[in-house]
PAZAPA-4460 file (N, C-alpha, C; in steps of 0.05 Angstrom, whole numbers, plus 32768, in hexadecimal, padded with zeros to 4 digits):
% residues 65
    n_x    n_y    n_z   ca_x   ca_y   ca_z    c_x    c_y    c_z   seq   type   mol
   855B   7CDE   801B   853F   7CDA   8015   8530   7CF4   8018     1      X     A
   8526   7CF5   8000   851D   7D12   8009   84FE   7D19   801E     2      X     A
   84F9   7D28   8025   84DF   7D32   8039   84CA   7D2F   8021     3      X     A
   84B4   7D23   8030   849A   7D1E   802B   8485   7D1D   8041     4      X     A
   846A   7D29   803F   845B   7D32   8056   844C   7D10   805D     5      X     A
   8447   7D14   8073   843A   7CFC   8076   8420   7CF5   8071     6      X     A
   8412   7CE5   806A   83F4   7CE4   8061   83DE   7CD1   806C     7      X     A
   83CC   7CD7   806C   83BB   7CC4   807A   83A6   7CBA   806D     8      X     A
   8391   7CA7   8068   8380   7CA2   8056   836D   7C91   806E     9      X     A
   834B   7C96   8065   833E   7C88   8075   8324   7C7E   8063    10      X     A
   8316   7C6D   8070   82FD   7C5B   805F   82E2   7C57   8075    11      X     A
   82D0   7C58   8070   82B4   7C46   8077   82B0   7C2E   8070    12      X     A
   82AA   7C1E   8079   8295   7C06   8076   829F   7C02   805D    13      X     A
   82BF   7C0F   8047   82BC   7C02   8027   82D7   7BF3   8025    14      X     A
   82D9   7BF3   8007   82F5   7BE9   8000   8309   7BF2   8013    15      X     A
   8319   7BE1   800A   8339   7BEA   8016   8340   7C04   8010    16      X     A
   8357   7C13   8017   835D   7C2E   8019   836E   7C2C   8003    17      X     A
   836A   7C36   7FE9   8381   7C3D   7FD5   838F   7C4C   7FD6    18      X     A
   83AF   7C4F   7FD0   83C2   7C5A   7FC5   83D0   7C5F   7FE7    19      X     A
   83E4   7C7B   7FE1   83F7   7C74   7FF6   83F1   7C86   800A    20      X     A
   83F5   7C7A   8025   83EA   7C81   803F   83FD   7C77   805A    21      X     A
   8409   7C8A   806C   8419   7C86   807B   83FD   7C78   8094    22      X     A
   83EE   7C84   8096   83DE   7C7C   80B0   83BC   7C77   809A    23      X     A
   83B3   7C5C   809E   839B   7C5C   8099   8387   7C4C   80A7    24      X     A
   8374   7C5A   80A5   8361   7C52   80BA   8344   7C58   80B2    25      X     A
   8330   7C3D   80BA   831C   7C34   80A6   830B   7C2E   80BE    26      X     A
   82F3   7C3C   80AF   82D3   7C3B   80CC   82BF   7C29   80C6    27      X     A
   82BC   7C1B   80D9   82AD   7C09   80CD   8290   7C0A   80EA    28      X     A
   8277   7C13   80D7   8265   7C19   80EC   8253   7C32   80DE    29      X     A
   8246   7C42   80ED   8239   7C55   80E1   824A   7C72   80E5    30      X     A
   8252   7C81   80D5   8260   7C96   80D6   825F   7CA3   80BB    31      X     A
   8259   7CBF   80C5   825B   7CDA   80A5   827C   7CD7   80A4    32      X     A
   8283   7CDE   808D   828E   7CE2   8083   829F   7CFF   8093    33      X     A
   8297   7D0D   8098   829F   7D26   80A2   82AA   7D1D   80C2    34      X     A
   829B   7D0F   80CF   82A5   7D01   80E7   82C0   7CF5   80E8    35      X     A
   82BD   7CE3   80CF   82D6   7CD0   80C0   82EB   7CDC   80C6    36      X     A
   82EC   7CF3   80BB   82FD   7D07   80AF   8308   7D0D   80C3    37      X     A
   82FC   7D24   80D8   8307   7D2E   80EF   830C   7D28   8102    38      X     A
   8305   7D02   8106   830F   7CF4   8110   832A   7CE1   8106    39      X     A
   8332   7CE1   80EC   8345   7CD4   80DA   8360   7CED   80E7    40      X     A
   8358   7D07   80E8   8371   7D1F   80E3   8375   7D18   80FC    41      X     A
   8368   7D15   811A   836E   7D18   8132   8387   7CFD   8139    42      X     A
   8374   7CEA   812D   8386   7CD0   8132   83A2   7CD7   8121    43      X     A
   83A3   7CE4   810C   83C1   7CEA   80FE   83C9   7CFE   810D    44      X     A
   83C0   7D0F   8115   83D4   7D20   8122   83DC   7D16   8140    45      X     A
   83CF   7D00   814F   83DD   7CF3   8168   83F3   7CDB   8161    46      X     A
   83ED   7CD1   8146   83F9   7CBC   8133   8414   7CC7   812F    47      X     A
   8417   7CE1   8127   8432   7CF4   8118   843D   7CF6   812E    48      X     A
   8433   7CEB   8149   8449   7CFB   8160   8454   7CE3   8172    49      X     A
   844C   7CD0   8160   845C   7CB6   816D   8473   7CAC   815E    50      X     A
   8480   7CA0   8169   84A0   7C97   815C   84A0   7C84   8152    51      X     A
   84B2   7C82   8144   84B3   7C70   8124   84A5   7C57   812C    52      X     A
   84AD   7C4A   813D   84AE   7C31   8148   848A   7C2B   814A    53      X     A
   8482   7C3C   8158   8464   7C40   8161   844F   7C47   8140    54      X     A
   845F   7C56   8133   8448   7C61   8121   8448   7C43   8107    55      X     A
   845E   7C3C   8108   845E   7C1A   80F2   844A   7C0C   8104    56      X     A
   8448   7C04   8111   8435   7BF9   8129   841C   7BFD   812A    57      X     A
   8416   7C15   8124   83F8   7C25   8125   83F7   7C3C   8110    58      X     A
   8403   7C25   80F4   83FA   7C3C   80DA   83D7   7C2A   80CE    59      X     A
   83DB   7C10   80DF   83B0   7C0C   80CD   83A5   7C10   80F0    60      X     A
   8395   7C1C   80E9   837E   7C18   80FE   8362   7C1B   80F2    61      X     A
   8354   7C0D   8104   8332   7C01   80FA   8326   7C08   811A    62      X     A
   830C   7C18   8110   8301   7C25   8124   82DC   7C1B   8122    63      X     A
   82D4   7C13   8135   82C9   7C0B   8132   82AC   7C1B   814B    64      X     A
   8298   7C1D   8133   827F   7C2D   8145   826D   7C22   8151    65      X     A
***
């Protein structure tokens, strides 16, 4: 199987998250976009350092403000 990087995708208050996404995670509340964001990378990079078992487990998360 060959290597592929892992990806993450996140949303506000909208639709569902399109296309493909190892970890996604959707805000529902008041939040910029830029917050979103630098809060979406932090949660993927503590996400990337959990084991297989853990990250199928905790690839949707919903955060709520």
């Amino acid at each position: 199987m060959p290597w592929r990087p892992l990806r993450f995708r996140f949303t506000g208050d909208g639709p569902d998250i399109a296309g493909p996404a190892e970890l996604r995670v959707t805000y529902v509340g008041r939040i910029t976009r830029k917050e979103a964001e630098a809060d979406a990378r932090r949660r993927f990079e503590e996400w990337s350092r959990l084991s297989d078992f853990s990250r199928r487990r905790a690839c949707d998360q919903v955060v709520v403000r």
